[in-house]
Backbone as a chain_set.jsonl record, in Angstrom:
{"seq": "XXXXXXXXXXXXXXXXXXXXXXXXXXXXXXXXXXXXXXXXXXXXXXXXXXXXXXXXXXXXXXXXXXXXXXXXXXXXXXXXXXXXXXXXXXXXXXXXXXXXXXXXXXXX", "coords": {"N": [[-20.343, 2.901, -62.092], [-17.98, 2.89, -64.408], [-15.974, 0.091, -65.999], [-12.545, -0.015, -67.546], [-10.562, -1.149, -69.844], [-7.453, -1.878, -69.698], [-5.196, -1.47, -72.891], [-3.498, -2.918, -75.636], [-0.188, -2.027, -75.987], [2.062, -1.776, -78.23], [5.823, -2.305, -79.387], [6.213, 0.801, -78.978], [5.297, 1.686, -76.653], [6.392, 3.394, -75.092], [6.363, 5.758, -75.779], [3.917, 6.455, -76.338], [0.121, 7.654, -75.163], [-1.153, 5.495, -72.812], [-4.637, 4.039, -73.897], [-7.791, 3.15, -73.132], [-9.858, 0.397, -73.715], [-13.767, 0.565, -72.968], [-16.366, -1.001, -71.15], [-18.312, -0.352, -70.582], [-19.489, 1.307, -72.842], [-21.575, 1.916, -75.637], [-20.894, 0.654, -77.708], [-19.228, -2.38, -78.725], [-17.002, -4.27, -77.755], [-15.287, -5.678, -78.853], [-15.442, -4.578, -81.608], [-14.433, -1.839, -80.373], [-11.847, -2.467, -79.988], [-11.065, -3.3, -82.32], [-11.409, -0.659, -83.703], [-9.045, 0.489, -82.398], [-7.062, -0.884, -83.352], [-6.925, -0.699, -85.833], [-6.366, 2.032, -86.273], [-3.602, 1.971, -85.136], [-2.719, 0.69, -87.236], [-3.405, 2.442, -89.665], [-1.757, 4.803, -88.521], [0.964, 3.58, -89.094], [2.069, 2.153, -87.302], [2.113, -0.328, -87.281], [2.96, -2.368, -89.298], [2.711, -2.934, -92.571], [2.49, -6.145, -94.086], [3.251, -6.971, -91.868], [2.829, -9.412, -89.276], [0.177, -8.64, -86.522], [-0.169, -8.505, -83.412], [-0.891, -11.597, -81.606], [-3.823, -13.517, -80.672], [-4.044, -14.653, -78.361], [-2.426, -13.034, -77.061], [-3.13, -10.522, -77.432], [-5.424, -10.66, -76.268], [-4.321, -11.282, -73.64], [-3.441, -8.368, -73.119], [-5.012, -6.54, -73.319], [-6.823, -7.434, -71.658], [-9.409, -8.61, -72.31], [-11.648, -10.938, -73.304], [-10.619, -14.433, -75.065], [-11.767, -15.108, -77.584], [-13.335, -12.296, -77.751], [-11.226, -10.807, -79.065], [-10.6, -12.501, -81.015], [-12.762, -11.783, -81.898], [-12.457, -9.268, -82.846], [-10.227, -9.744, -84.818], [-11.521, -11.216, -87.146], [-13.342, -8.544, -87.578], [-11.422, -6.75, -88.37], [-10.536, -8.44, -90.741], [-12.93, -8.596, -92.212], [-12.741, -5.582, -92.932], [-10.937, -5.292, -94.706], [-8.248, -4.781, -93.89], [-6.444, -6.228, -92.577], [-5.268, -9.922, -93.409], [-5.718, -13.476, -92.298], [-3.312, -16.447, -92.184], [-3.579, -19.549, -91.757], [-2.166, -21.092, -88.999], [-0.065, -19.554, -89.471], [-0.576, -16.632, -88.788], [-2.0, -13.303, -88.207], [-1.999, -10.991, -90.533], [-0.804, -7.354, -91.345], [-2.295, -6.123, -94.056], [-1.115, -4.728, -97.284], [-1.721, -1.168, -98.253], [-3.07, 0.616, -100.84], [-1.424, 3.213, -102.152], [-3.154, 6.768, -101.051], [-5.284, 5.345, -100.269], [-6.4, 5.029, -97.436], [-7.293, 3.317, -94.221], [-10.822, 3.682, -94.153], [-11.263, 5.939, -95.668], [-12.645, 6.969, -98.36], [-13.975, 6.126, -102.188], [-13.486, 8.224, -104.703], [-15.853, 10.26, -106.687], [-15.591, 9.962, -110.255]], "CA": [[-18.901, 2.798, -62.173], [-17.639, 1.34, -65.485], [-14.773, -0.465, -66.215], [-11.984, 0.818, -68.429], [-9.881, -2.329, -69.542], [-5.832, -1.757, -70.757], [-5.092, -1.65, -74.401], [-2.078, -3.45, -75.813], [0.579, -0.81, -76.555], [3.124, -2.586, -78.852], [6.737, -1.328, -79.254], [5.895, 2.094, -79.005], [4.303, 2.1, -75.527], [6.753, 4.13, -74.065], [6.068, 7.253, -76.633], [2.493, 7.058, -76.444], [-0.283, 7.274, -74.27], [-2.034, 4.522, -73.176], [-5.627, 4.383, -74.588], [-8.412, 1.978, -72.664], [-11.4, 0.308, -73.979], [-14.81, 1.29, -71.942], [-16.975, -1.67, -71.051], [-19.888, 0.651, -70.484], [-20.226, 1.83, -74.068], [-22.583, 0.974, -76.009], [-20.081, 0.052, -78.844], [-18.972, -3.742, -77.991], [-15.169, -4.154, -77.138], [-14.453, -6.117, -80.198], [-15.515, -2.797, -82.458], [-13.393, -0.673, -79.882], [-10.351, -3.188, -79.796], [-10.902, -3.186, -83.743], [-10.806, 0.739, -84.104], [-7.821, 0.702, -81.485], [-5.837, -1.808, -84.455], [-7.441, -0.252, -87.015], [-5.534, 3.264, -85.862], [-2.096, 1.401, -85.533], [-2.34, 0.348, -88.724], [-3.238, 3.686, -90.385], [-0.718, 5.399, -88.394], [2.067, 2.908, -89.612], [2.562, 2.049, -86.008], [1.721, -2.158, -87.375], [3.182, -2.013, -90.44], [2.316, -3.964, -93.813], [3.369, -7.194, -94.337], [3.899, -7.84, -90.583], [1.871, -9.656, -87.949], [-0.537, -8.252, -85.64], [-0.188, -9.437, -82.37], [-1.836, -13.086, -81.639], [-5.515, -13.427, -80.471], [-3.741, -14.615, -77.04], [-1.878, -11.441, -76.9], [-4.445, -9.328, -77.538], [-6.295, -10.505, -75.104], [-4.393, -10.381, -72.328], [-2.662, -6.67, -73.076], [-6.384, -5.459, -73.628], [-7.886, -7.66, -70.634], [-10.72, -8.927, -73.09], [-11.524, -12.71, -73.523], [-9.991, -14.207, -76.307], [-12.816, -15.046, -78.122], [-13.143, -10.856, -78.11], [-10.005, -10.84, -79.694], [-10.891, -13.287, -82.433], [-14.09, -11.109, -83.167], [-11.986, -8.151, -83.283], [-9.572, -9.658, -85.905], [-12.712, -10.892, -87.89], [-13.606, -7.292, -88.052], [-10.25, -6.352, -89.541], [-10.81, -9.072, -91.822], [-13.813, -7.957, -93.298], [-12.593, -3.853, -93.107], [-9.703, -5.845, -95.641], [-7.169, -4.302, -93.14], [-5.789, -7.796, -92.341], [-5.364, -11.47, -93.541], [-5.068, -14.558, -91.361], [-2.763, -17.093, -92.711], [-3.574, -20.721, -91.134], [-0.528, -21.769, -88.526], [1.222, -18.269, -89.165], [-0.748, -15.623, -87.746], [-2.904, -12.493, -88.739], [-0.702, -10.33, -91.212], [-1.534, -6.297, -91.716], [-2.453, -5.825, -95.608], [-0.543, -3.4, -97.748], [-2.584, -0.778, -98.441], [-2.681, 1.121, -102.157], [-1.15, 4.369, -102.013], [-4.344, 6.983, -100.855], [-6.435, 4.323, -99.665], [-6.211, 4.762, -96.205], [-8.994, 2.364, -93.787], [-12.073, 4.315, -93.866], [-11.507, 6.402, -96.794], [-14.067, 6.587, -99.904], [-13.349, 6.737, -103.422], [-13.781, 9.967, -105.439], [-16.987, 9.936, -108.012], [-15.75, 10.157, -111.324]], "C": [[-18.549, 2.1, -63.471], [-15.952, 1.476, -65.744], [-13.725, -0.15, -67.379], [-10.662, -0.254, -68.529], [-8.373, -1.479, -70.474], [-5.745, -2.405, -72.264], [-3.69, -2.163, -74.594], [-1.591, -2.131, -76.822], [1.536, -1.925, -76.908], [4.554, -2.089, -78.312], [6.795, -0.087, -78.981], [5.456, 2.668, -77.761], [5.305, 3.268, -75.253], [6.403, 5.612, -74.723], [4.923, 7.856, -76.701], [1.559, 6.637, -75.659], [-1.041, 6.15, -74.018], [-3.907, 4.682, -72.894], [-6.677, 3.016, -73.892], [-9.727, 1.666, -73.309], [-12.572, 0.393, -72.818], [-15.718, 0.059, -72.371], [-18.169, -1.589, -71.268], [-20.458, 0.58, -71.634], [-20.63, 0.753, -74.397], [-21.906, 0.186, -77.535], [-19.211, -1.353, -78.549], [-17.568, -3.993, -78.047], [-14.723, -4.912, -78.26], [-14.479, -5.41, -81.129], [-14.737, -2.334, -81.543], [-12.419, -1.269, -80.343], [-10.075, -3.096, -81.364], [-10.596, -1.895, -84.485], [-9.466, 0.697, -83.432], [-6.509, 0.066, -83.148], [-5.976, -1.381, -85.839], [-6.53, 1.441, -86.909], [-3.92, 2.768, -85.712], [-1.534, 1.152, -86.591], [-2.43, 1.628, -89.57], [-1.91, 4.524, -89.857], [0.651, 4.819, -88.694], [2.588, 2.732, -88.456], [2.919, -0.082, -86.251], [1.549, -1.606, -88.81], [2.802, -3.144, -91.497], [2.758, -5.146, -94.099], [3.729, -7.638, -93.199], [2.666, -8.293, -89.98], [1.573, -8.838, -87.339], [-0.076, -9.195, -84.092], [-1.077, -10.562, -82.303], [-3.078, -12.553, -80.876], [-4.918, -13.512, -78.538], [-3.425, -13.459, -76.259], [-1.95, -10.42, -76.319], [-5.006, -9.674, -76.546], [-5.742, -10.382, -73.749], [-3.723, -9.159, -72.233], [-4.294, -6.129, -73.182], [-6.997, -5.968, -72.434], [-9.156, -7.728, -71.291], [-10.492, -10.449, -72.867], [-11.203, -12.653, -74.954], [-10.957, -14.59, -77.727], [-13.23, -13.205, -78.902], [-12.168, -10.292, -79.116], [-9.938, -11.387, -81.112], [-11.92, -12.033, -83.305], [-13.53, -9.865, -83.298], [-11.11, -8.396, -84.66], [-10.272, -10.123, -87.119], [-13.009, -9.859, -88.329], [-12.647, -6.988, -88.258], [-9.888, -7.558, -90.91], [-11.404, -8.392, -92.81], [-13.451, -6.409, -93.756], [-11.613, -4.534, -94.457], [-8.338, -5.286, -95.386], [-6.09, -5.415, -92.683], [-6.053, -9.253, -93.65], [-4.75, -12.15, -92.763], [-4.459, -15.673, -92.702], [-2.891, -18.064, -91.688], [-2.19, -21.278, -90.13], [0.172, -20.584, -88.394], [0.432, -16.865, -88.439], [-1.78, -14.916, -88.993], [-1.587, -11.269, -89.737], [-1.481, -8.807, -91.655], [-1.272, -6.188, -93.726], [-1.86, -4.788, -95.933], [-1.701, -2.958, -98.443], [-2.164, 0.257, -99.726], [-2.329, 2.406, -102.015], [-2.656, 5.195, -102.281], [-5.618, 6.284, -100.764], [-6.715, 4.09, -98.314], [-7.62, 4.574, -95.727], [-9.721, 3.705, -93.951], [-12.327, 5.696, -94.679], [-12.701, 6.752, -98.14], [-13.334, 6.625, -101.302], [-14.003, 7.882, -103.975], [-14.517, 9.279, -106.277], [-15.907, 10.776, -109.011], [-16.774, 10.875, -112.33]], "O": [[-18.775, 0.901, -63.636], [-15.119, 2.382, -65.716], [-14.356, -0.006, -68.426], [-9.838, -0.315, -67.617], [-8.351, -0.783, -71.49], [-6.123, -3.512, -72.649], [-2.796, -1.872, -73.8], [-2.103, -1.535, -77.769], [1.814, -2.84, -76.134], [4.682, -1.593, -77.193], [7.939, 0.135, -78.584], [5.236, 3.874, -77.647], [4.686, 4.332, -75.211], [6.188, 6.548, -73.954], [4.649, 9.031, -76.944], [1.665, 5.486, -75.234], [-1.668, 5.71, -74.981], [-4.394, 5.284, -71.937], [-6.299, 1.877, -74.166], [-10.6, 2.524, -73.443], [-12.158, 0.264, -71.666], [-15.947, -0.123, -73.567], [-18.953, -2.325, -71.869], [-21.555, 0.052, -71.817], [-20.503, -0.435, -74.099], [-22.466, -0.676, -78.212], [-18.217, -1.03, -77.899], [-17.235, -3.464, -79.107], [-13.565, -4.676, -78.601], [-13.432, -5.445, -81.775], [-13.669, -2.418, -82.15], [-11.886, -0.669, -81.277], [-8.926, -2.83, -81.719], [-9.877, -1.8, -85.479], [-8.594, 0.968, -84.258], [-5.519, 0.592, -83.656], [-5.246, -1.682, -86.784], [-6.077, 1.753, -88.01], [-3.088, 3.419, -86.343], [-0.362, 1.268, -86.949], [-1.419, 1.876, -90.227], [-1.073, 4.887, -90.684], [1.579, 5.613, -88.543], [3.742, 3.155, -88.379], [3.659, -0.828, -85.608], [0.705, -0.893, -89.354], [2.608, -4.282, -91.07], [3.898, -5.001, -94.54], [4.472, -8.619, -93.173], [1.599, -7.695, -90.116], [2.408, -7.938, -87.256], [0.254, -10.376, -83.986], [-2.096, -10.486, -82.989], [-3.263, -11.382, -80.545], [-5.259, -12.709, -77.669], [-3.911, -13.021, -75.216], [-1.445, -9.73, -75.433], [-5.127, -8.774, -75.715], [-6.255, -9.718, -72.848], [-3.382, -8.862, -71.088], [-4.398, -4.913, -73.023], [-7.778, -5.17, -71.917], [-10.036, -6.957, -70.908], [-9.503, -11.021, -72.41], [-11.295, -11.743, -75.778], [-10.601, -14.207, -78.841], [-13.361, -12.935, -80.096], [-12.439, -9.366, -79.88], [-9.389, -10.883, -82.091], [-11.953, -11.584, -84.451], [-14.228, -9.156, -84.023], [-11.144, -7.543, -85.547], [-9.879, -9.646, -88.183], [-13.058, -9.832, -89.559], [-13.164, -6.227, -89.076], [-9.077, -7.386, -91.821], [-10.953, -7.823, -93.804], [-13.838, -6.021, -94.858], [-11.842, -3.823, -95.435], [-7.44, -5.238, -96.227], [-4.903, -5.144, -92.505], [-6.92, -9.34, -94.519], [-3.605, -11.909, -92.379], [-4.945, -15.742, -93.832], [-2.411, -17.72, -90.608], [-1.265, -21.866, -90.691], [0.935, -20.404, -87.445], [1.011, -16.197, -87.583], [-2.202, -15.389, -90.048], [-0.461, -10.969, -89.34], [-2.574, -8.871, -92.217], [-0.222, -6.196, -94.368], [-1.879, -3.825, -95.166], [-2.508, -3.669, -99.043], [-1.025, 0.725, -99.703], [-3.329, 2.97, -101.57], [-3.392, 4.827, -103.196], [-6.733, 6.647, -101.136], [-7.242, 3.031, -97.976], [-8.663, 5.066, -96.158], [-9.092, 4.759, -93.859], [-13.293, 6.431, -94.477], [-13.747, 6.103, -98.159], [-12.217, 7.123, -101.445], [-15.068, 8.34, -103.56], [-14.271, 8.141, -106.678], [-15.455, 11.889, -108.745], [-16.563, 10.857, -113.543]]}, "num_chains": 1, "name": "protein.A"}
């Protein structure tokens, strides 16, 4: 039987479906929860220059611990999809026109 935890749907829930992370897989819920925010942000759903939801948040709209939550916004750290700002929150990075996450650059 595996467990299939609720994803935080922002503003938007009512337009779109909701999408669960899978306990089972073998991909660890802070990589899912990180593609899940990592897809909001490409689709301009969590736009540039704004906050992400908090680590608290996140965790309980996803039903993860918040710890999970941290290591998910870690991994949008390092992708350079985010910055945390001390006291103010996690903020989505503007991204350079055709640079979208997970992109490559063209060989020259």
């Amino acid at each position: 039987m595996s467990r299939s935890l609720p994803l935080y749907v922002g503003r938007m829930s009512d337009t779109e479906p909701k999408t669960t992370l899978d306990a089972m897989r073998a991909r660890p819920l802070y990589a899912q929860l990180a593609d899940v925010i990592a897809r909001k942000i490409a689709s301009g759903e969590l736009a540039p220059d704004r906050p992400i939801p908090s680590e608290n948040h996140l965790a309980d709209e996803y039903g993860v611990a918040r710890l999970t939550a941290r290591r998910a916004a870690q991994e949008l750290r390092e992708r350079g999809l985010i910055v945390t700002v001390r006291g103010k929150g996690s903020f989505v990075v503007e991204q350079p026109p055709g640079d979208a996450p997970g992109e490559s650059e063209p060989n020259a």
